[in-house]
Backbone as CSV, one residue per row, in Angstrom:
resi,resn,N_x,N_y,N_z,CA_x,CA_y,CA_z,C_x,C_y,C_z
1,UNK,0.846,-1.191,0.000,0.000,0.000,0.000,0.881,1.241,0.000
2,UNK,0.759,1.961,-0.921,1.700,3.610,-1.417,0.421,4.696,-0.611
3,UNK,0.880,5.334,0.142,0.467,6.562,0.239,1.286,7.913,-0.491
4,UNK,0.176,8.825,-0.943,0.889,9.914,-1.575,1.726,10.487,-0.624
5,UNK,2.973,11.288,-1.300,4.092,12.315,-1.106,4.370,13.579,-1.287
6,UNK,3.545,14.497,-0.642,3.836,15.942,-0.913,4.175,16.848,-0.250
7,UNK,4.272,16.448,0.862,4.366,17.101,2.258,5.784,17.915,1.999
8,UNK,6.168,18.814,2.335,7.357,19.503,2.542,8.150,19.729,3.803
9,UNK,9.204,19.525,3.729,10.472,18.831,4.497,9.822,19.942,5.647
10,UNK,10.372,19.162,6.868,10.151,20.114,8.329,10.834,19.837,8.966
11,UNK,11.788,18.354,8.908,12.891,18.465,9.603,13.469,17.958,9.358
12,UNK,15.167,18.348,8.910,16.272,17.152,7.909,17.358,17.220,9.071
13,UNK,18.051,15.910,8.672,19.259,15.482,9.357,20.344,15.067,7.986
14,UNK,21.502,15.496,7.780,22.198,15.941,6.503,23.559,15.278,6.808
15,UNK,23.992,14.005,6.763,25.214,13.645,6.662,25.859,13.703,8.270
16,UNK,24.710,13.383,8.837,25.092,13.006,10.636,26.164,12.067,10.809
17,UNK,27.020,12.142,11.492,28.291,11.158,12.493,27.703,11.337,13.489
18,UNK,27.441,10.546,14.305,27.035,10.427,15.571,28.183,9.501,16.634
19,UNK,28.159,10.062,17.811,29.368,9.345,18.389,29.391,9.359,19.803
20,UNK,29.740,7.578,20.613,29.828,7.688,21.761,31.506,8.165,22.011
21,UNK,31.849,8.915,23.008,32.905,8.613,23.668,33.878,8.506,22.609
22,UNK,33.596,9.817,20.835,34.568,9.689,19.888,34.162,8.306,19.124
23,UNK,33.465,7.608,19.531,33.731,6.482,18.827,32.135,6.614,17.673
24,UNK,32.369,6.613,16.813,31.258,6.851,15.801,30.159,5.609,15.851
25,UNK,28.918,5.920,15.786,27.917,4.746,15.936,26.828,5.189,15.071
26,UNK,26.770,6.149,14.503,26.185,6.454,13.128,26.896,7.171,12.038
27,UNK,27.201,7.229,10.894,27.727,7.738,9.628,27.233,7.847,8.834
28,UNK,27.522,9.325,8.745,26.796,9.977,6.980,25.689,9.972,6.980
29,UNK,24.849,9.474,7.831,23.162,9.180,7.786,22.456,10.875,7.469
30,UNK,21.499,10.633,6.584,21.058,11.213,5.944,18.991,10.999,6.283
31,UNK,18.372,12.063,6.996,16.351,11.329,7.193,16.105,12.610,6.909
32,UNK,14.962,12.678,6.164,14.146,13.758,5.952,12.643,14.032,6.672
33,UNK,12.218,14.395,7.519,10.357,14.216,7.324,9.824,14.863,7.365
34,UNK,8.791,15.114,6.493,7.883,15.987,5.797,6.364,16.009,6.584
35,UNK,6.148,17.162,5.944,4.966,17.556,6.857,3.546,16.697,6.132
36,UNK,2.941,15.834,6.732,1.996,15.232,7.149,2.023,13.799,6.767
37,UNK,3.426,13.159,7.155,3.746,12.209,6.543,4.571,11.426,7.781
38,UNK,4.628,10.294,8.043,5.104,8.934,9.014,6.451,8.166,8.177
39,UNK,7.509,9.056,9.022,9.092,8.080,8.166,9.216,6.745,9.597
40,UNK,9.293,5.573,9.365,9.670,4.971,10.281,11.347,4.427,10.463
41,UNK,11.932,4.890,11.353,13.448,3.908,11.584,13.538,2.458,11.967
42,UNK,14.020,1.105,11.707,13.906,0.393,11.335,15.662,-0.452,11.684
43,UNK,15.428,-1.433,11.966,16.967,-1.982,11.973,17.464,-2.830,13.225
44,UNK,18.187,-3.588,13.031,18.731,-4.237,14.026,18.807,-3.534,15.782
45,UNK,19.372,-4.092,16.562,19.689,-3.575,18.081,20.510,-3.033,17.328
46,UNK,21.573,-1.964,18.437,22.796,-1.314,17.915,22.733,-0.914,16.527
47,UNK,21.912,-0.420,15.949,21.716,0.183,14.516,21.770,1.498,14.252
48,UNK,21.813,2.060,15.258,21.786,3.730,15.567,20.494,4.304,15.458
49,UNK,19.236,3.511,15.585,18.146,3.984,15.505,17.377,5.335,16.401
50,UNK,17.662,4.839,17.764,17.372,6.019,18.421,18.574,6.537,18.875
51,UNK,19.618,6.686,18.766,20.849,7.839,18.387,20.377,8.972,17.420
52,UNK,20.085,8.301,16.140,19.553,9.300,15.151,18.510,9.679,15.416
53,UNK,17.677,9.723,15.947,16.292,10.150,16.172,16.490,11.006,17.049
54,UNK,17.035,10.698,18.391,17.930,11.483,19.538,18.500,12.738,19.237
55,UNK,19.343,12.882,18.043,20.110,13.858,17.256,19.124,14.518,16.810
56,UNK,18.299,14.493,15.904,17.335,15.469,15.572,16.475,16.048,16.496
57,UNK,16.355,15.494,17.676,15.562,16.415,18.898,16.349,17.130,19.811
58,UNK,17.956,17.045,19.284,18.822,18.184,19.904,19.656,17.543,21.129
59,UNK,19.045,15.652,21.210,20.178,15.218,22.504,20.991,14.371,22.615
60,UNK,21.455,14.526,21.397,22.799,14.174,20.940,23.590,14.767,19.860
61,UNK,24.117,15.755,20.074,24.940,16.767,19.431,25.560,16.194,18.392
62,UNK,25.750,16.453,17.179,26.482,15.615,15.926,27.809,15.664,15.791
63,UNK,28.768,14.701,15.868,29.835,15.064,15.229,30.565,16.134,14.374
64,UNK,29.459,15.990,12.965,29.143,16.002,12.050,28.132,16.131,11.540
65,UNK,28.104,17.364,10.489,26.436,17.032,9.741,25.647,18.533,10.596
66,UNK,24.806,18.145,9.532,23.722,19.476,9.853,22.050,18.979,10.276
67,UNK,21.212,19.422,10.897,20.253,19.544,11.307,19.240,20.506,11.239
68,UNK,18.290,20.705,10.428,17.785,21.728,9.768,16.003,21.791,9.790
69,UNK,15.293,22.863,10.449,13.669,23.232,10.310,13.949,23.568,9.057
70,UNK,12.415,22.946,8.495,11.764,23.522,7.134,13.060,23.626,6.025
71,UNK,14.224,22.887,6.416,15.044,22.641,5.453,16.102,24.319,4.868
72,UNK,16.256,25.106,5.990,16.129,26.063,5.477,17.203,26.451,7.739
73,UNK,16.394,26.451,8.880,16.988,27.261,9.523,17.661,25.528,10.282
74,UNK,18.746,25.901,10.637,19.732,25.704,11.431,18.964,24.809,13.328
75,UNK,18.719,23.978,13.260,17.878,23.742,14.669,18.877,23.730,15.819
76,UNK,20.002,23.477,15.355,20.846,23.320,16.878,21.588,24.455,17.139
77,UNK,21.080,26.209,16.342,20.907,27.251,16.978,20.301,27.715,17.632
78,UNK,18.820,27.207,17.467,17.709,28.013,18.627,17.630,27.607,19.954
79,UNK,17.003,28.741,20.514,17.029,28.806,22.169,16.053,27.365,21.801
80,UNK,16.681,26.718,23.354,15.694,25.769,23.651,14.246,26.007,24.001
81,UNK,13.774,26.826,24.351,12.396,27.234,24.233,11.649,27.113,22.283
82,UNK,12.510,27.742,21.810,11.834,28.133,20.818,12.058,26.831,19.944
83,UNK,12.844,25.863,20.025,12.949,24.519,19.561,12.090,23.658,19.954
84,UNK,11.593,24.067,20.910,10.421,22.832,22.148,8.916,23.087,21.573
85,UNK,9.303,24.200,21.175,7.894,24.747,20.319,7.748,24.064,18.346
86,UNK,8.850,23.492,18.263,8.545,22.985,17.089,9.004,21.562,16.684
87,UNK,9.436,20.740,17.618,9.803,19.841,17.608,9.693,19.228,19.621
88,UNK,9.058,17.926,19.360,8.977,17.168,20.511,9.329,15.507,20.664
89,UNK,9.931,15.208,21.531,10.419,13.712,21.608,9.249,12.702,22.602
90,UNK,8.908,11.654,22.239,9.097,10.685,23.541,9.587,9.443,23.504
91,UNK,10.264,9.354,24.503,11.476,8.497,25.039,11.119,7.295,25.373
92,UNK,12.166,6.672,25.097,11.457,5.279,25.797,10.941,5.102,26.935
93,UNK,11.747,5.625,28.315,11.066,5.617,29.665,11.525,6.921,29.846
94,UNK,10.500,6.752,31.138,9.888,8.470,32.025,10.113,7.391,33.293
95,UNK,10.354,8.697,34.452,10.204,8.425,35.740,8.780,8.765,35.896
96,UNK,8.587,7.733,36.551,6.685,7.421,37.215,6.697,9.179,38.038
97,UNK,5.701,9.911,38.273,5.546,10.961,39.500,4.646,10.240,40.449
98,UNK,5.010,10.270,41.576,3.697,9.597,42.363,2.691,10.582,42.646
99,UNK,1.602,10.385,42.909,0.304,11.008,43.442,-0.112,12.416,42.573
100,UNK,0.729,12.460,41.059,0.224,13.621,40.242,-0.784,13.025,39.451
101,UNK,-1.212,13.568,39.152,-2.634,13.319,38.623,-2.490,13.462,36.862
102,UNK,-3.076,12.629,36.214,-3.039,12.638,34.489,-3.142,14.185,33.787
103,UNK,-4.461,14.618,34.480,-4.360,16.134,33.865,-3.094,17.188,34.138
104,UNK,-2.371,16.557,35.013,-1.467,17.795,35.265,-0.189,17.328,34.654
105,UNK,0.015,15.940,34.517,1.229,15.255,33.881,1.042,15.750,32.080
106,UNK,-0.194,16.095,31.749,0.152,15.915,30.265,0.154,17.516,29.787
107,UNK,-0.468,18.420,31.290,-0.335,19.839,31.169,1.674,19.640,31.135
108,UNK,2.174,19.389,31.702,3.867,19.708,31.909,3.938,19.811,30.140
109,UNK,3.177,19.553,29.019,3.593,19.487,27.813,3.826,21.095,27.323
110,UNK,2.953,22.090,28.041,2.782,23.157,28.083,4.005,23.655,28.160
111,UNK,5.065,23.728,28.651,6.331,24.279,29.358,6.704,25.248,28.824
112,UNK,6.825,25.010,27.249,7.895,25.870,26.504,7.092,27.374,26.021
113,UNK,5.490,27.251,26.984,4.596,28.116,26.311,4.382,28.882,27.529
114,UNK,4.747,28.749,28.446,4.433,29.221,29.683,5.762,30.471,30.703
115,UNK,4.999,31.689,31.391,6.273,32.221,31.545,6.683,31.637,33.247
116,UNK,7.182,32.691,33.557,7.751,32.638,34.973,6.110,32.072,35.790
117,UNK,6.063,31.101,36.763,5.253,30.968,37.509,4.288,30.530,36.888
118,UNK,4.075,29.987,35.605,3.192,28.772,34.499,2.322,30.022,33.755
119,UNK,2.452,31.167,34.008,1.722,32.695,33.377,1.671,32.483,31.927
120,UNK,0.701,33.155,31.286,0.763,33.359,29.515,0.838,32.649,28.887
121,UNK,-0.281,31.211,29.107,-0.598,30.670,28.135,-2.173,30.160,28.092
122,UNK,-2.753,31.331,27.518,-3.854,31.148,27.760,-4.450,30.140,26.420
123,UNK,-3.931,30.014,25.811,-4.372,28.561,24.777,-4.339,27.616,25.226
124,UNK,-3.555,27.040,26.663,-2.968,25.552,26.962,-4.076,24.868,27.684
125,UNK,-5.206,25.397,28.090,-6.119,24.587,28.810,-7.018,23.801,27.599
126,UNK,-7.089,24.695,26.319,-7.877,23.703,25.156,-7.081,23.080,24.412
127,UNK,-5.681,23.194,24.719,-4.605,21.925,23.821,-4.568,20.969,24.580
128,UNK,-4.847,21.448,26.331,-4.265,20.095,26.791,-5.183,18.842,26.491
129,UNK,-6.695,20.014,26.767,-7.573,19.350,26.765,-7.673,18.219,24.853
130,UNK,-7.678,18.924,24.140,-7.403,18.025,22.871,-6.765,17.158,22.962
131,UNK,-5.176,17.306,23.523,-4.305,15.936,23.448,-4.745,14.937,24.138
132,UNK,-5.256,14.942,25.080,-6.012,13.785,26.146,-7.529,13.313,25.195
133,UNK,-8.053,14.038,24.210,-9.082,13.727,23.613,-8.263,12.895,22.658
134,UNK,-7.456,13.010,21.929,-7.040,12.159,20.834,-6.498,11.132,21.136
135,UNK,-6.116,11.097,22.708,-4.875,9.896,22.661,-6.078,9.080,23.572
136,UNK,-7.117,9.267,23.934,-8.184,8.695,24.727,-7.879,8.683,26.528
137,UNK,-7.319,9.759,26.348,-7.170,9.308,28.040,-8.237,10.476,28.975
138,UNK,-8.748,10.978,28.172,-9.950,11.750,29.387,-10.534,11.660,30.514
139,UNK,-11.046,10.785,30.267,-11.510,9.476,31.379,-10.693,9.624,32.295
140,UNK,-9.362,9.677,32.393,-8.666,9.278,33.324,-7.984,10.297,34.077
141,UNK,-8.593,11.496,33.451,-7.797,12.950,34.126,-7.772,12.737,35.839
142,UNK,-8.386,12.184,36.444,-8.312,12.435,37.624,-7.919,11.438,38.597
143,UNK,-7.332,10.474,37.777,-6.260,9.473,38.265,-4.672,9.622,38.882
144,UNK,-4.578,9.649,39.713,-2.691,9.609,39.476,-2.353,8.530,38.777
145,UNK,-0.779,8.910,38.482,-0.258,8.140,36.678,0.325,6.946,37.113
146,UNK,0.398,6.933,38.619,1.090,5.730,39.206,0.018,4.696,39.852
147,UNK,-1.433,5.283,39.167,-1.965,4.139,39.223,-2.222,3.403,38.013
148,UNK,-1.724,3.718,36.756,-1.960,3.439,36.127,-1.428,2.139,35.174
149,UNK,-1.901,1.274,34.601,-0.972,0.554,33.692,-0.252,1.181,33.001
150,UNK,0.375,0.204,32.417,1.779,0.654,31.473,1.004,0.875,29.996
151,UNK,-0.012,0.219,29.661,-0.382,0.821,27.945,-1.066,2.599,28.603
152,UNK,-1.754,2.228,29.354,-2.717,3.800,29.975,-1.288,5.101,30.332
153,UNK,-0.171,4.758,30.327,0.612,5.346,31.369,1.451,6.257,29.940
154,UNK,1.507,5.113,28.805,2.432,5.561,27.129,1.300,6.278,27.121
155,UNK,0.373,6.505,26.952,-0.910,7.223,25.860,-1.057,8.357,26.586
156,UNK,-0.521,8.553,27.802,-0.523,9.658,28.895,0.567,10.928,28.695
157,UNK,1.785,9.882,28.551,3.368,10.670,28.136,2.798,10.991,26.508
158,UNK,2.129,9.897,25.200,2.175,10.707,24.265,1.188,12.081,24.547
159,UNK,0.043,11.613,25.307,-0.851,12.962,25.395,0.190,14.094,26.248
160,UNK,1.117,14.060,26.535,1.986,15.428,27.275,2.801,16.064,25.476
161,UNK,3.339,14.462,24.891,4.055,15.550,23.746,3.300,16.164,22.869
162,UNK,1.696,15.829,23.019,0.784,16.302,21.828,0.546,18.091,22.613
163,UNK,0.041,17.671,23.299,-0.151,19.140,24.955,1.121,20.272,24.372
164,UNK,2.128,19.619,23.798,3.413,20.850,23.147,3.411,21.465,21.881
165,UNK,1.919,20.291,21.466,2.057,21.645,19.999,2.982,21.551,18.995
166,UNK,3.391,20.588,18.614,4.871,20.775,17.648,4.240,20.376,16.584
167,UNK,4.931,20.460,15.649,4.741,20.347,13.591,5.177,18.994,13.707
168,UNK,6.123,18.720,14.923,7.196,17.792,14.414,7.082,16.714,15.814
169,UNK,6.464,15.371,15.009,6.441,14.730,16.978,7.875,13.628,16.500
170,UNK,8.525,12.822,17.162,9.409,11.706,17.329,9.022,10.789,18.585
171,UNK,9.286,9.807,18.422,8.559,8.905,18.839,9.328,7.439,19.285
172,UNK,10.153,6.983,19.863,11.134,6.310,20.285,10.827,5.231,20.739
173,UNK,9.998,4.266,19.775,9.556,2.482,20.370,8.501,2.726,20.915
174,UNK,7.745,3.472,20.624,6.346,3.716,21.293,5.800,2.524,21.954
175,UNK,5.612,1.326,21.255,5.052,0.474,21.225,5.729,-1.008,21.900
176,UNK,7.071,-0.662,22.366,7.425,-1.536,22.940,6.651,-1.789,24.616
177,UNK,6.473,-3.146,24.915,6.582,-3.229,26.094,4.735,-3.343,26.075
178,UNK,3.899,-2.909,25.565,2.204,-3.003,25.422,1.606,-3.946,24.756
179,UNK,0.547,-4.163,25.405,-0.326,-5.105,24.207,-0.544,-4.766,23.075
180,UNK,-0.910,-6.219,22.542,-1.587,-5.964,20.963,-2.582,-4.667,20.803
181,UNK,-3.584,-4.902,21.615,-4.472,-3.363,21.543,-3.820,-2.010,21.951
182,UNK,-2.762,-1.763,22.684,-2.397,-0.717,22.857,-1.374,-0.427,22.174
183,UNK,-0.884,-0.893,21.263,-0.324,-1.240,20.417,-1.356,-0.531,19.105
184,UNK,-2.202,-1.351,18.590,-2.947,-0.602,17.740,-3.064,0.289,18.172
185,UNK,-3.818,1.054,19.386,-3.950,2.580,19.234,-2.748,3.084,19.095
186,UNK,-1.581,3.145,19.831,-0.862,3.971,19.771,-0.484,4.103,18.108
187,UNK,-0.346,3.302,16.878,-0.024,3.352,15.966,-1.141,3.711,15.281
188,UNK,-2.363,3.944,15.578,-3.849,4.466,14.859,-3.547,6.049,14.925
189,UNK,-3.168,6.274,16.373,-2.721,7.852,16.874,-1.920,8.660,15.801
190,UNK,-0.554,7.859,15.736,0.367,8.119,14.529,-0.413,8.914,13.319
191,UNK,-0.836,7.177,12.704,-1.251,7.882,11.575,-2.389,9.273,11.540
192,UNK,-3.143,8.872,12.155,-4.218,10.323,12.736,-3.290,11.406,12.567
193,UNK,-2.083,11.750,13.591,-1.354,12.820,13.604,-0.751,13.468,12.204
194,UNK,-0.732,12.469,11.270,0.277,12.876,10.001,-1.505,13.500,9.143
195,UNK,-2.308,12.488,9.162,-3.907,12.341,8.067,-4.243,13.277,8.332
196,UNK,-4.409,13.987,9.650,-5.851,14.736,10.283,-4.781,16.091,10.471
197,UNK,-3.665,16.109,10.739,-3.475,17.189,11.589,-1.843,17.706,11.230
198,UNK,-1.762,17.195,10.092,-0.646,17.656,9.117,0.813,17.613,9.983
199,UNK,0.875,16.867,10.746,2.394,16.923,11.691,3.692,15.393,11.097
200,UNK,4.689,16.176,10.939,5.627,15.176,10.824,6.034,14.125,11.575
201,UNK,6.215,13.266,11.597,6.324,11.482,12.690,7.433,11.019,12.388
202,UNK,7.887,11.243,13.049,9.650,9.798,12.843,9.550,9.028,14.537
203,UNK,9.350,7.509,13.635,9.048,6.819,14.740,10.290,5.758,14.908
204,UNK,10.382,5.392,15.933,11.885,4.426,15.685,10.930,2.428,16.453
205,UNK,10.545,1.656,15.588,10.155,0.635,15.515,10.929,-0.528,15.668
206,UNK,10.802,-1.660,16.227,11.338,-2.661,15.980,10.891,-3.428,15.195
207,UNK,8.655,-3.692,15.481,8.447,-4.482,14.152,8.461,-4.074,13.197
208,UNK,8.470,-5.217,11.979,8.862,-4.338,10.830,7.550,-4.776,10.133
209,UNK,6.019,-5.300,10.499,4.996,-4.933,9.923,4.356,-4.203,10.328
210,UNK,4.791,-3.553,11.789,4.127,-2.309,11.920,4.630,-1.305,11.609
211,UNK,5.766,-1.254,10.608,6.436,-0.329,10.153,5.786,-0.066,8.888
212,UNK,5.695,-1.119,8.287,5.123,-1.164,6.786,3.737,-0.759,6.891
213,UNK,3.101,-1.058,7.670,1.629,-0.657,8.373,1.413,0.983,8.568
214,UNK,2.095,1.478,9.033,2.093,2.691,9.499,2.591,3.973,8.727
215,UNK,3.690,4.033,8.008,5.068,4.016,7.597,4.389,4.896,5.882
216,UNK,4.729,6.260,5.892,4.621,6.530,4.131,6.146,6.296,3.866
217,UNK,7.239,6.079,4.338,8.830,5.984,4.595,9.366,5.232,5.176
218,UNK,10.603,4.426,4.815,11.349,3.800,5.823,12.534,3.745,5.796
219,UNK,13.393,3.689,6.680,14.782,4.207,6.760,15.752,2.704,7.505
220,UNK,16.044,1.887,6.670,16.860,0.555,7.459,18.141,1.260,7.417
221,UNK,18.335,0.712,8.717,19.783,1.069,9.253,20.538,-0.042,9.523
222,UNK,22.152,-0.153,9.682,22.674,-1.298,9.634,23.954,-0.878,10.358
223,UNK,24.286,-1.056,11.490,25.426,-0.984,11.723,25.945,0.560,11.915
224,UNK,24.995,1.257,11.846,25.477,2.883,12.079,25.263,3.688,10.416
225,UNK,24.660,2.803,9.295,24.505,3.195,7.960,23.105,3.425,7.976
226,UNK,22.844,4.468,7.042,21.377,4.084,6.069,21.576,3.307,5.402
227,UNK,20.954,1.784,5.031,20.959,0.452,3.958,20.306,1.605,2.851
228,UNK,19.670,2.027,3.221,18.116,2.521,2.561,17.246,2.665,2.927
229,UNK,16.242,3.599,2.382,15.613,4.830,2.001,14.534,4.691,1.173
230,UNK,13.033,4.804,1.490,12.125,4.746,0.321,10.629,4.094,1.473
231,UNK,9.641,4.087,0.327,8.358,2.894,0.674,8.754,1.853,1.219
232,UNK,8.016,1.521,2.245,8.176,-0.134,2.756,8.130,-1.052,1.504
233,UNK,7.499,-0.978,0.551,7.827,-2.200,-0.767,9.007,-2.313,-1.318
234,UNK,9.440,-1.061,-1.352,11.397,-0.986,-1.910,12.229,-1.385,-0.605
235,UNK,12.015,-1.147,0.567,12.939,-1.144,1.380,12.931,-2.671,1.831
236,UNK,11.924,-2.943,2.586,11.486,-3.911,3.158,11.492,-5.330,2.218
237,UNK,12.835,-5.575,1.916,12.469,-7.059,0.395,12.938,-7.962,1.245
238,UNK,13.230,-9.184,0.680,13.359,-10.341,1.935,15.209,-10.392,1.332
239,UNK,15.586,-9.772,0.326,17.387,-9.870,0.108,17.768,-9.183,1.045
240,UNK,17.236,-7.809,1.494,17.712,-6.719,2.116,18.055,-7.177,3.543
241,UNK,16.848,-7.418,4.069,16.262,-7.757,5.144,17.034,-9.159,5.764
242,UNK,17.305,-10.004,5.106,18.083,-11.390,5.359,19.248,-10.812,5.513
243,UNK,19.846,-9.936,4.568,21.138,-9.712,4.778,22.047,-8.813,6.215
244,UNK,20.786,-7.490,6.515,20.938,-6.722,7.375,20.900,-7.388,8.568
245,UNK,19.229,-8.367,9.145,19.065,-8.904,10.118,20.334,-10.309,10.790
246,UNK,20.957,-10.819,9.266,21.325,-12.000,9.685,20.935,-12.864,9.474
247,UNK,19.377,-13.482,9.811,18.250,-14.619,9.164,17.560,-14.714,8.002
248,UNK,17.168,-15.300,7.938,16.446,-14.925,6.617,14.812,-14.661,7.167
249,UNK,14.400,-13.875,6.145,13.131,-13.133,6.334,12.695,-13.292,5.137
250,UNK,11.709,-14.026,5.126,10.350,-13.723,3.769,9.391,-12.930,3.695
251,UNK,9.276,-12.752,2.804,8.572,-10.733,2.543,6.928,-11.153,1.472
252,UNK,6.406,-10.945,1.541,5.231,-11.010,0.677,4.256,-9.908,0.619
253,UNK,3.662,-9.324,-0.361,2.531,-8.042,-0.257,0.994,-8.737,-0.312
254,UNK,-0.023,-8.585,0.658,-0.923,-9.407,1.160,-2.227,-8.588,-0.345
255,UNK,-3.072,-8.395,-0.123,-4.436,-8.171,-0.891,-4.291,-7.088,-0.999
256,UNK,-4.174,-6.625,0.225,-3.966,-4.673,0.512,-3.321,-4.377,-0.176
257,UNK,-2.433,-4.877,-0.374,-1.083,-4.311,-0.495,-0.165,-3.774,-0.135
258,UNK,-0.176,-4.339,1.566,0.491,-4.038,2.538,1.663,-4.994,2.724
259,UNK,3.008,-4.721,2.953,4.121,-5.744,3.123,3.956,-6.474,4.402
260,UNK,4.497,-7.978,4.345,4.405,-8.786,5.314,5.219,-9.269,5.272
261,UNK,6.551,-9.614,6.799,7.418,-10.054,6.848,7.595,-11.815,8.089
262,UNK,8.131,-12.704,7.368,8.380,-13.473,7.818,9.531,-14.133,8.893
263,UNK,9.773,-13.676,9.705,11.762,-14.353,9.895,11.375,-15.581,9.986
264,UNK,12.375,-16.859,9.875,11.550,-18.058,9.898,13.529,-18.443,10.303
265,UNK,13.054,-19.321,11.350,13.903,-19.635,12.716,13.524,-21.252,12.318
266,UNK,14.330,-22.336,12.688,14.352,-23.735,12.397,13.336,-24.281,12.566
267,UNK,11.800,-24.016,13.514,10.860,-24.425,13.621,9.848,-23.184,13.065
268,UNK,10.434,-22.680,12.587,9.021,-21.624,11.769,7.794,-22.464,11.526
269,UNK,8.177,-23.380,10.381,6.918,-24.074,10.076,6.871,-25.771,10.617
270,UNK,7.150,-25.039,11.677,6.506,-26.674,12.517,5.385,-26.469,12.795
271,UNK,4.460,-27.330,12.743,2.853,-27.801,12.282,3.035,-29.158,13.770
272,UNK,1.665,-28.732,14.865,1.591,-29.158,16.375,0.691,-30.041,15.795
């Protein structure tokens, strides 16, 4: 399944080195994402997936390479305020707050809009209120977050990065660690965000049919490289994919025309 491409660039990363301790763990990498459109990162452990993703939200400084709004200003010049306002991360883990309550955890999204003493932002009570409408957690405003499960607890932290307002969300394994259903929403959310509400998505995934699922882009990484670049049907082939992962992986496009990937391990098709 092809979704159209027209969106215009909102946030590029241009020939990144990325590096622990001097020691390089991404090279030359090159992601673009455009406004109302879902690039997904993709790739082995140790692939530099959320390094690079990390780098474009400003917290991991580049070697090398440029980092660029709207393809045009410079991002790792602006005050951090005025960067928080156009670009937002969420991380794999958050520290739990005890006894704060949902509505006030996903208000903290507010920050970069607010002055001395939380003053002057008189828009943030109907954003917050929206982000908790989209991500479904309303219901639960008057919960503390530490009572909450772990799928209720992600849809809480994404409703804080929606609460910020950015063009530009990133999104760091969203989906690890939740059920199948929370799982679908959180990846229903996604696409919503790019369809409905014109914002750029770079998500960093491990599966790779919910990549193809989700995904107008995909970016396999290998070892600190871009493999490649393009639609899940170009990227996602079972040569690529065998070769990068190590195993072999069978690839097939279902009715939809959505890609489907196989890894198949010595008992794949053992039949009970």
């Amino acid at each position: 399944m092809t979704r159209s491409s027209s969106g215009s660039a909102a946030l590029t990363g241009a020939d990144l080195t990325l590096a622990y301790d001097g020691r390089p763990v991404v090279r030359d990498a090159g992601i673009e994402l455009r406004v109302g459109e879902v690039i997904a990162l993709v790739g082995p452990n140790g692939s530099g997936k959320s390094t690079l993703l990390r780098s474009l939200a400003r917290l991991h400084t580049p070697q090398s390479g440029t980092v660029r709004l709207d393809a045009q200003q410079d991002a790792l010049t602006l005050r951090p305020r005025d960067f928080a306002r156009r670009v937002t991360l969420l991380t794999q883990s958050h520290p739990t707050p005890g006894g704060v309550l949902v509505r006030d955890v996903v208000a903290y999204g507010r920050h970069p809009y607010r002055g001395r003493f939380g003053s002057g932002d008189a828009d943030g009570p109907g954003i917050v209120a929206r982000a908790m409408r989209l991500t479904g957690v309303e219901t639960m405003a008057e919960r503390p977050v530490d009572e909450l499960s772990g799928g209720e607890l992600q849809r809480v932290w994404l409703a804080t990065c929606l609460a910020q307002d950015t063009g530009v969300v990133l999104l760091d394994e969203p989906t690890t660690f939740l059920d199948l259903r929370y799982q679908v929403e959180i990846l229903d959310i996604v696409r919503d965000l790019a369809d409905e509400h014109g914002v750029a998505v770079g998500v960093v995934l491990h599966d790779l049919d919910q990549a193809a699922a989700v995904a107008d882009h995909v970016v396999l990484l290998d070892r600190g490289v871009v493999r490649a670049t393009g639609v899940p049907a170009d990227v996602l082939t079972a040569e690529l994919l065998t070769e990068v992962y190590g195993l072999r992986i069978d690839v097939h496009v279902d009715d939809t025309g959505r890609v489907r990937t196989q890894p198949v391990g010595r008992h794949t098709h053992r039949v009970s």
